[in-house]
matplotlib code that plots the C-alpha trace (Angstrom):
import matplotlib.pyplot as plt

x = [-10.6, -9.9, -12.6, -11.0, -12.5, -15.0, -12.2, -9.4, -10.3, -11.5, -8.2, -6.4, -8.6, -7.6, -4.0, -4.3, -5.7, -4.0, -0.6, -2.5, -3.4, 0.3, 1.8, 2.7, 1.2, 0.6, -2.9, -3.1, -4.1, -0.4, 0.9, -0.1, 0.9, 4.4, 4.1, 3.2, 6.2, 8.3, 7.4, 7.3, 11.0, 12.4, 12.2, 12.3, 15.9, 15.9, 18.7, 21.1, 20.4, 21.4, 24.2, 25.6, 24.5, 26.8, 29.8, 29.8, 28.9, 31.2, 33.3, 35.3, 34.2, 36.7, 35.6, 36.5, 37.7, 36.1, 34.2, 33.0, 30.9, 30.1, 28.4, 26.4, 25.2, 24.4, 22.4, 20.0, 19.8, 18.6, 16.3, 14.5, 14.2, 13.3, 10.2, 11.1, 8.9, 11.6, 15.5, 18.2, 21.5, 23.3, 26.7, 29.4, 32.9, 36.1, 39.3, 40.3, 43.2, 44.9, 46.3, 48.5, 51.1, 52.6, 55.3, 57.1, 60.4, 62.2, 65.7, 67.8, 68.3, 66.6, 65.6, 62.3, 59.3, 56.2, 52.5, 51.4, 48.3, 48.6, 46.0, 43.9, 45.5, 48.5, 50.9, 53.5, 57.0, 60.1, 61.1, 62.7, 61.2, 61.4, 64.4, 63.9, 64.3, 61.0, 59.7, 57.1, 54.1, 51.5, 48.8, 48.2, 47.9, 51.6, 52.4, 50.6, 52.6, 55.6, 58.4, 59.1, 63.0, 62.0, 60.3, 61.5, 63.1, 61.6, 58.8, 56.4, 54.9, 51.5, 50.3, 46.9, 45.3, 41.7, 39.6, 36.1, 33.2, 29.4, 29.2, 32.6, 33.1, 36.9, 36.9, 36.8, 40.0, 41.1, 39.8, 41.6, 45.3, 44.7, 42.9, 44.6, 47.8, 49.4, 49.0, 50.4, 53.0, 53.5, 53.3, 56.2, 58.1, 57.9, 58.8, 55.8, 53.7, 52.8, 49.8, 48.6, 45.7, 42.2, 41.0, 40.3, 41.5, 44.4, 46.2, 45.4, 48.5, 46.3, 46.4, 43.1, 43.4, 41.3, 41.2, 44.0, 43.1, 45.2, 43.5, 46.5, 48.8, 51.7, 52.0, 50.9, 53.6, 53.4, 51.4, 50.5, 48.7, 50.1, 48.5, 48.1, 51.5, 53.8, 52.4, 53.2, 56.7, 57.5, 56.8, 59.1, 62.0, 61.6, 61.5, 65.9, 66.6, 68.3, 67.7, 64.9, 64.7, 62.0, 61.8, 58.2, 57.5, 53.7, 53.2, 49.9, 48.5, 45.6, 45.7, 43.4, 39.7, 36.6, 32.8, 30.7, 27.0, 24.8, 22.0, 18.7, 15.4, 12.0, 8.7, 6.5, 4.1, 0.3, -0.8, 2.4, 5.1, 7.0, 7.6, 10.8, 11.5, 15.2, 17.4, 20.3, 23.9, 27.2, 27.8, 31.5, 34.2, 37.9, 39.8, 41.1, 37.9, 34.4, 32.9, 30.2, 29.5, 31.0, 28.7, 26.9, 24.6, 23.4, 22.6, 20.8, 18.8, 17.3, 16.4, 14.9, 13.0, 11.9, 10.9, 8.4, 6.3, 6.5, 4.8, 2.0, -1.7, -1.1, 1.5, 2.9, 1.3, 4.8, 8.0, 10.3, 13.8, 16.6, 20.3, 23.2, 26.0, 29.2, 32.9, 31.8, 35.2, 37.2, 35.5, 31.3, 31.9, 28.4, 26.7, 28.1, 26.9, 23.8, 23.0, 24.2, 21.9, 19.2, 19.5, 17.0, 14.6, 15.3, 11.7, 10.4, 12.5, 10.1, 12.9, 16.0, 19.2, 22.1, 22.7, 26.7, 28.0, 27.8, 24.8, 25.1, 21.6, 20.3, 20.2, 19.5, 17.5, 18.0, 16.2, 16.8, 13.2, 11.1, 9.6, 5.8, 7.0, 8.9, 5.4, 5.4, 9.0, 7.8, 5.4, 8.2, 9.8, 7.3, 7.2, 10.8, 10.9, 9.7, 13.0, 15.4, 16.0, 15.6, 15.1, 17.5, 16.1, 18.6, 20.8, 20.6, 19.9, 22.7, 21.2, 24.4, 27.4, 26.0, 23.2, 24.8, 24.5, 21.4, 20.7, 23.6, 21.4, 18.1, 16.6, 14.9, 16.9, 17.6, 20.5, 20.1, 23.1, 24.4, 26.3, 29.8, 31.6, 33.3, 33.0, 36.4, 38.2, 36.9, 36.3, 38.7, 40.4, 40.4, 38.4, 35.3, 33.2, 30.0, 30.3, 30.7, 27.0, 24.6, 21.3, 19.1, 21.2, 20.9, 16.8, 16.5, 17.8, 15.5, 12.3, 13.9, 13.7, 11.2, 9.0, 10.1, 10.3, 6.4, 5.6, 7.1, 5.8, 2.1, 2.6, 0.1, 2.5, 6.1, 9.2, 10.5, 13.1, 13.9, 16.9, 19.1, 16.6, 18.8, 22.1, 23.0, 21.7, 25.3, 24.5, 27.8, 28.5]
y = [-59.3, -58.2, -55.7, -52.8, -51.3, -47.8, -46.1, -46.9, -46.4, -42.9, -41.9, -43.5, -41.3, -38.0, -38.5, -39.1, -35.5, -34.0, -34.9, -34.0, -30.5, -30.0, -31.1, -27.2, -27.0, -24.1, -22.9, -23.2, -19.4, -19.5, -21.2, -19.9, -16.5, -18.1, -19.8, -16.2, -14.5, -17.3, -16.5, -12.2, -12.5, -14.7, -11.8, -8.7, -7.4, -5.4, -7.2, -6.8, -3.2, -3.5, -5.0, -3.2, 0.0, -1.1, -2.8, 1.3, 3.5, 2.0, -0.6, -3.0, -2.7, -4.3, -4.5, -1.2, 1.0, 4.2, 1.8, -0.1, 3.0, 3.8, 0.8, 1.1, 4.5, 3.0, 0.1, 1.9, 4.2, 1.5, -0.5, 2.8, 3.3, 0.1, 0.6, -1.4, -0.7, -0.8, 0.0, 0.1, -0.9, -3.3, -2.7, -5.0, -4.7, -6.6, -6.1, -3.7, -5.6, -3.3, -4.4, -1.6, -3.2, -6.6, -8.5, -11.3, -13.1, -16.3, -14.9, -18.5, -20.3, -18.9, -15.1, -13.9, -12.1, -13.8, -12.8, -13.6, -11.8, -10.9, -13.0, -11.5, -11.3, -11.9, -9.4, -7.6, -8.6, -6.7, -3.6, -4.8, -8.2, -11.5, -13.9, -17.8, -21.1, -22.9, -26.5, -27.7, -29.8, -31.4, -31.0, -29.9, -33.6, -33.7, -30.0, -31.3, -34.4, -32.0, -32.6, -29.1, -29.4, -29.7, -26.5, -23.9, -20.7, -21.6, -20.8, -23.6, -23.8, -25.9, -27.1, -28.4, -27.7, -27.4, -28.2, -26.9, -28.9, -27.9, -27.7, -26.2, -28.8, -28.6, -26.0, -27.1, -28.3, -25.2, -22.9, -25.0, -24.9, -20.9, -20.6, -23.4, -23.6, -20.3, -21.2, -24.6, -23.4, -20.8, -23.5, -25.4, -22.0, -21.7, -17.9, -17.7, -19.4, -19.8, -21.5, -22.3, -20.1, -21.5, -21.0, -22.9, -20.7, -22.4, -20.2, -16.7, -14.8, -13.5, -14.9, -15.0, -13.4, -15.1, -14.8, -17.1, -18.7, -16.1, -14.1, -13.7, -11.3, -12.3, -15.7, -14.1, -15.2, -13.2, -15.2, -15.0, -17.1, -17.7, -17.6, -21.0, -20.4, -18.7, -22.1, -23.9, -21.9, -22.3, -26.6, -26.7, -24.6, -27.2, -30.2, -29.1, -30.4, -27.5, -25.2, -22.5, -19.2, -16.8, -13.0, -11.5, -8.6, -7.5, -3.8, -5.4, -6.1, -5.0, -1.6, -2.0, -1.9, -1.1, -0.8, -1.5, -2.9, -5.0, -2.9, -4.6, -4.1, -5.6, -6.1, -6.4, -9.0, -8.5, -10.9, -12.2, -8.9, -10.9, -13.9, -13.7, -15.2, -14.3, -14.0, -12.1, -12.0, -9.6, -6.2, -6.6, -7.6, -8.3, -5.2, -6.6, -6.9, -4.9, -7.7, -8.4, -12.1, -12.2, -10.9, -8.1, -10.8, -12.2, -8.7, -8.0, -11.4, -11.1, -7.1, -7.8, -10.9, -8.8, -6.3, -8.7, -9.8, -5.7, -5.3, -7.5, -6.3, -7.3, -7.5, -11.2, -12.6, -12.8, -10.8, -10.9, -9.7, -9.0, -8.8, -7.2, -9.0, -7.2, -8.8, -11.9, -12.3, -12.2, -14.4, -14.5, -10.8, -9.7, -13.1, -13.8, -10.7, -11.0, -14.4, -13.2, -10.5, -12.5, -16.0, -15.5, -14.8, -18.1, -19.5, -16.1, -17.3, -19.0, -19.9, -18.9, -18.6, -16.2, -16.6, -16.0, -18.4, -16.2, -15.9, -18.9, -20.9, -22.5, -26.0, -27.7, -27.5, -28.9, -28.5, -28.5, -28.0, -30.4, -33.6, -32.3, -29.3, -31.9, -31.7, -27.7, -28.5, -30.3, -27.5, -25.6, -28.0, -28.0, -24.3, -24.4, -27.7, -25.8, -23.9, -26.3, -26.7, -30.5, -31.4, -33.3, -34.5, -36.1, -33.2, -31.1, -27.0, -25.0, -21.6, -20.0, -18.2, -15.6, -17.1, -20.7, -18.7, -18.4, -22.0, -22.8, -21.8, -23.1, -21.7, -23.9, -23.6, -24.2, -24.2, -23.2, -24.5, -22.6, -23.8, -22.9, -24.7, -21.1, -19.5, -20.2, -19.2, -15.2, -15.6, -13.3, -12.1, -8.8, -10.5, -10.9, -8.1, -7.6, -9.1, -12.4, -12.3, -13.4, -11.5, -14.0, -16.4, -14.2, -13.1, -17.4, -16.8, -14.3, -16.4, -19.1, -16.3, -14.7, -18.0, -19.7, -16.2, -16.2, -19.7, -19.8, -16.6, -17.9, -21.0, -22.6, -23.5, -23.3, -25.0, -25.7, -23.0, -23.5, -23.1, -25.9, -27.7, -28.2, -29.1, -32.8, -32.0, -32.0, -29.0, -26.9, -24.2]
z = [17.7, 21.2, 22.4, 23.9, 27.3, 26.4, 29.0, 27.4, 24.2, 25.3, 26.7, 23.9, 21.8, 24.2, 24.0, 20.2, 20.3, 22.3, 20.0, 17.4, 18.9, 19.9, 16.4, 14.8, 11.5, 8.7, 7.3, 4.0, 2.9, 4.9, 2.6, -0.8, 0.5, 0.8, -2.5, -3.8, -1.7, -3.4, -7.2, -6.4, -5.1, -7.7, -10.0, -7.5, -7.8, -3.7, -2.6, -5.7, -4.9, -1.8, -1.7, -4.8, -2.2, 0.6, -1.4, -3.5, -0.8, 2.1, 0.3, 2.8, 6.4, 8.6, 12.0, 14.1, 11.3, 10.4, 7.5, 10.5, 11.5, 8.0, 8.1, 11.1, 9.6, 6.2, 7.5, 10.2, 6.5, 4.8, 7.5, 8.0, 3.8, 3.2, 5.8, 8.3, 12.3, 14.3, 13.8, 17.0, 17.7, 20.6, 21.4, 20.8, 22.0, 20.7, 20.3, 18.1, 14.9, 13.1, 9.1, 8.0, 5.6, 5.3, 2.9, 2.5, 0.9, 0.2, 1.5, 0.7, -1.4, -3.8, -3.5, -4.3, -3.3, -1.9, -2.3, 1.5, 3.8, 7.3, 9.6, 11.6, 15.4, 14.5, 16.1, 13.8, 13.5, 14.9, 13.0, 9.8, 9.7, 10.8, 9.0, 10.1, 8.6, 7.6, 8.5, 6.2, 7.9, 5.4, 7.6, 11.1, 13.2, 11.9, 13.5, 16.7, 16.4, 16.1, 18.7, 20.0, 19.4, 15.7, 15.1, 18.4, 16.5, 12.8, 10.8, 10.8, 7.2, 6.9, 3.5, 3.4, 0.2, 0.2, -3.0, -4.2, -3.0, -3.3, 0.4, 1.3, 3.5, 3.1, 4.9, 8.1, 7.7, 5.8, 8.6, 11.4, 9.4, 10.0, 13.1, 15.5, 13.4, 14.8, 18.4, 18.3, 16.3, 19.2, 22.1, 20.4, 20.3, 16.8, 15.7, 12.9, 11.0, 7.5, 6.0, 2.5, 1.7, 2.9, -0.6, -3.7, -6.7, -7.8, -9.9, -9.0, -7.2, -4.1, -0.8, 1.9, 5.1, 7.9, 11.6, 13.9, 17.1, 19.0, 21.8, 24.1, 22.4, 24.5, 23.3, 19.7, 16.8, 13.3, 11.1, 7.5, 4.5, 1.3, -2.4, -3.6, -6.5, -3.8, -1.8, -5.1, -5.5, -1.1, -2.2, -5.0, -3.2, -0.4, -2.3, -3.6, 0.4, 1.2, 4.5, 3.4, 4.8, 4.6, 5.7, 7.5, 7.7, 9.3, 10.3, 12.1, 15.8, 18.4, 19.5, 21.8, 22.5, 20.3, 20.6, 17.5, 17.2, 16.0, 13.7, 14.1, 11.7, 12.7, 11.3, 13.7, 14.4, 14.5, 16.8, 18.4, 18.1, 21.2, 19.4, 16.9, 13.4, 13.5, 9.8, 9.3, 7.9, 9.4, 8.6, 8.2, 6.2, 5.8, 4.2, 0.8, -1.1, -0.8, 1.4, -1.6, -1.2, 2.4, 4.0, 2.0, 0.2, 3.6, 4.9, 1.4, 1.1, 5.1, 4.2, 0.9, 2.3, 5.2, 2.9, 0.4, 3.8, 5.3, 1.8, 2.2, 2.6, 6.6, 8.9, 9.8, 12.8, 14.4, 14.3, 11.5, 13.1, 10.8, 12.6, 10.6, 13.5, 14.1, 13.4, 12.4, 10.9, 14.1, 16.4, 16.1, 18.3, 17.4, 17.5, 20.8, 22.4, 20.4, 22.3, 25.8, 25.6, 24.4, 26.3, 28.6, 25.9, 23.6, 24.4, 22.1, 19.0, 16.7, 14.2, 13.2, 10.7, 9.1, 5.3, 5.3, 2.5, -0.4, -2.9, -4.6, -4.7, -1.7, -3.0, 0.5, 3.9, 7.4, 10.2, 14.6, 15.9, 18.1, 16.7, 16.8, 14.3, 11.8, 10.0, 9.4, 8.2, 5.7, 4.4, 4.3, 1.9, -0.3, -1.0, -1.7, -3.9, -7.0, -6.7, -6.0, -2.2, -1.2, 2.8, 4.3, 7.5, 8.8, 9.2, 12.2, 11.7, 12.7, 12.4, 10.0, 11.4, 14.2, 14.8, 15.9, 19.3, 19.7, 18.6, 21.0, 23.7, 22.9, 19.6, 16.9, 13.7, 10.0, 8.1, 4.3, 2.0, -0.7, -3.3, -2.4, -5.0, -5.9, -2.7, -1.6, -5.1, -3.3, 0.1, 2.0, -0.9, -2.9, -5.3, -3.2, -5.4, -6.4, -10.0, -8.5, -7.5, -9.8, -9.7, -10.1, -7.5, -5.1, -5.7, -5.5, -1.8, -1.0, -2.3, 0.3, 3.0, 2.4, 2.1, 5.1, 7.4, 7.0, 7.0, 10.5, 11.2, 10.7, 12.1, 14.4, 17.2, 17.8, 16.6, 20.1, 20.7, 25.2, 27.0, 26.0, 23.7, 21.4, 23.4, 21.4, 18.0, 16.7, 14.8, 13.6, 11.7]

ax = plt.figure().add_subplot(projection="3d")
ax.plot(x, y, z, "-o")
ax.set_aspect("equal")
plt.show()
């Protein structure tokens, strides 16, 4: 065997260290507090509570109406009840999207009523409606491949049907028929747009509003989403060969400017109150439905969560900051601002990430964070095993809706997966209530909160949260 020089072998032995010393890691009385958090919240019912508080008391909360502000009230209410060190508010301005009434009709060649949703910026149509042949498109690289002779002065029609998956993932399609649709449709001079609902309930006779890509109300076009059986119904009238005409008519548009906030809670830390563990979910809602699974449950599973470590003997060593974002729904408004505010600050952000994807169980964790802190991930996994979250490590951490910004710009994140497989049958529907929660679903969410919120609180070390540290992690939400 090759004898190695004494000074080599020394600093071979130093650098060995000094990984070692960098590598984050969690105590061990760290984590059987977790594993303790874990088993308390699995059967603590705070967050049913709250949520069935907010989805009763204000009901739907679409961003700058007078339920927007009802809201605010309610949740600085409930931070301060539920004990929480800290309570404020950040501004957050948008503009302000009006719904106030909206319907729609096959006119020829058969005449009948449709069940259709205004989207969200879309502008309103003329007094008396909008009357326009429709051009069908099965999905929207053959709208993009439109030649602009083909659809100028019709309504374009887009038919992608999305199906349930555990992970939702069809609707990133879904989502880009109704956002990016309407203003390609516009570009080629298309009069208005039509989409099949981004939803999965198949037979249910209620469409799902959702935001549009529009931000420019000049080159705006009235836009709308149809249930999946006037979809079915639209098909079947096409499919006879004969010119179809459908009548809009959207009392709908912005009206202007408004400024709403994002209501912050914080338990603070004991040794490091600077340093942030970040959780959250958004305060509003589309107006058809009392917002109960989108986004009331994230809201109630970061309070309650905060709420199981606030009730511990001591105070966390770091700060466990709970954001309820503004207008999520209409373009990440409060996450946005939230991240320009806080950008210069990224390097404080232990951890971070926004539960908005209903209250089914998290089933799956992924992690963005620096190599030396892939070892504390791991811990964290192992606390969550028992109930059911496995570790993909593979996948990046995207940090949830909101939060997305703040990883954007440097903070170390996770991403928590819920099973979605109905989500989409409720999301942006009047059927997005609170008995489509499950309690004990949703107390499983919180035991994933709550345990990894203090884990990474009592971490020794960081996760690797900088200014751009996380730039070409791939990470999307």
């Amino acid at each position: 065997m090759r004898r190695i020089p004494l000074t080599a072998l020394t600093a071979s032995l130093l650098l060995a260290c000094s990984i070692a010393s960098a590598a984050t890691t969690i105590s061990a009385a760290a984590v059987s507090t977790a594993e303790q958090l874990r088993d308390r919240a699995m059967h603590d019912d705070t967050a049913y509570r709250i949520v069935s508080s907010l989805t009763t008391e204000v009901g739907p909360r679409l961003a700058g109406s007078d339920a927007d502000l009802r809201a605010r009230e309610w949740a600085v209410a409930k931070f301060k009840a539920l004990g929480f060190d800290k309570v404020y508010t950040e501004p957050v301005t948008f503009p302000l999207w009006q719904r106030r009434s909206e319907s729609g009709a096959i006119v020829a060649p058969f005449p009948q009523p449709l069940v259709l949703t205004a989207l969200g910026y879309s502008p309103g149509t003329p007094k008396g409606g909008l009357t326009a042949q429709v051009v069908k498109f099965d999905s929207l690289d053959a709208l993009k491949a439109a030649a602009p002779a083909d659809v100028k002065g019709k309504i374009v029609y887009v038919d992608y049907r999305m199906h349930r998956q555990k992970d939702g993932h069809d609707y990133g399609m879904g989502s880009a028929v109704r956002v990016d649709g309407p203003p390609i449709a516009a570009a080629k001079s298309a009069v208005g747009y039509l989409l099949r609902s981004a939803g999965t309930d198949a037979h249910q006779r209620i469409a799902h509003t959702g935001v549009t890509g529009f931000r420019d109300q000049a080159k705006a076009i009235p836009a709308a989403a149809l249930s999946n059986p006037d979809a079915d119904q639209l098909d079947r009238v096409l499919a006879y060969g004969k010119p179809v005409t459908v009548k809009l008519d959207l009392d709908c548009g912005i009206v202007g400017e408004y400024t709403g906030a994002n209501v912050i809670g914080e338990i603070t830390g004991r040794k490091h109150p600077d340093q942030i563990v970040a959780i959250g979910g958004h305060l509003d809602s589309w107006d058809p439905g009392t917002g109960a699974i989108d986004d009331a449950a994230g809201v109630a599973i970061a309070m309650a969560a905060a709420k199981l470590i606030h009730d511990l003997p001591q105070r966390p060593d770091r700060t466990i900051r709970v954001i309820a974002f503004a207008n999520e729904e209409m373009g990440l408004w409060g996450g946005r601002a939230y991240a320009d505010r806080h950008a210069g600050e990224v390097a404080k952000f232990q951890l971070g990430t926004e539960s908005d994807f209903g209250a089914g169980p998290i089933w799956r964790m992924s992690a963005s964070v620096k190599p030396s802190a892939r070892g504390a991930i791991e811990q964290i996994a192992k606390v969550l095993a028992p109930i059911g979250v496995a570790y993909d490590a593979k996948r990046p951490g995207g940090g949830g809706s909101d939060l997305s910004q703040m990883h954007a710009k440097g903070m170390a994140a996770l991403t928590l997966t819920q099973d979605g497989t109905h989500y989409f049958d409720w999301h942006h529907t009047p059927n997005d209530t609170l008995d489509k929660i499950d309690p004990q679903e949703l107390a499983q969410n919180v035991a994933v909160y709550a345990a990894f919120s203090y884990m990474a609180a009592q971490a020794d070390g960081d996760f690797g949260s900088a200014a751009g540290a996380f730039a070409d992690d791939g990470a999307g939400e």
